[in-house]
C-alpha positions as CSV (number, residue, x, y, z in Angstrom):
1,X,-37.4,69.0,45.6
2,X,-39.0,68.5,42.2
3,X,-38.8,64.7,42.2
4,X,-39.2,63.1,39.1
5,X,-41.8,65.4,37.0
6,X,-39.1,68.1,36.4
7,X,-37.0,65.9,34.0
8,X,-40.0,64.1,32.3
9,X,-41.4,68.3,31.6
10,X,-37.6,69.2,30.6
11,X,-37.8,66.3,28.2
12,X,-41.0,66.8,27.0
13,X,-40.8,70.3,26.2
14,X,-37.5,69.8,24.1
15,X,-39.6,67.0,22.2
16,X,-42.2,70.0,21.5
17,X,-39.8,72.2,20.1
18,X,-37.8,69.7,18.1
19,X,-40.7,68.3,16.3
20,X,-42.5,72.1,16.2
21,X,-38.7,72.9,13.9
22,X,-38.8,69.2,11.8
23,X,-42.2,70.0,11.1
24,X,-41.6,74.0,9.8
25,X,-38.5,72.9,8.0
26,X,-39.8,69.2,6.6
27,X,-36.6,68.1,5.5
28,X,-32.6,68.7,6.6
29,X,-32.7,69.8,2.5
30,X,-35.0,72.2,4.3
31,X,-33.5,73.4,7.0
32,X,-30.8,74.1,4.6
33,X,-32.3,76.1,2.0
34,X,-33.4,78.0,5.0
35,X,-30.3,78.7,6.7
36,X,-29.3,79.7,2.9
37,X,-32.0,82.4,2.6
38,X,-31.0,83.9,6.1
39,X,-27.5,84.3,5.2
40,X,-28.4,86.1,1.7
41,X,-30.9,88.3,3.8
42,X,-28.3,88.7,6.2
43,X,-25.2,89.5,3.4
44,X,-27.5,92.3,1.5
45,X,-28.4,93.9,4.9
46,X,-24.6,94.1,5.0
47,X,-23.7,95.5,1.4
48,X,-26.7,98.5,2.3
49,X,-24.9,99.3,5.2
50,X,-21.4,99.7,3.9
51,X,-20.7,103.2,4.0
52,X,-16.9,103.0,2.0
């Protein structure tokens, strides 16, 4: 039904988003230092909350 232009947009939009992240992040030092932050953000959000 689609033919061939359905993969080729599939692929191309993943390429999009993949460089759209490398680009954001720089580096996978990056990315880590990132996923780092979150998970702090994410652990004091979770010491507030405690109610014991």
């Amino acid at each position: 039904m689609y033919g061939k232009k359905r993969p080729r947009f599939t692929l191309a939009a993943f390429l999009c988003v993949a460089l759209t992240a490398l680009a954001g992040c720089n580096t996978t030092a990056g990315i880590g230092r990132d996923v780092t932050a979150a998970g702090g953000a994410i652990t004091g959000e979770a010491n507030q909350a405690k109610t014991y």
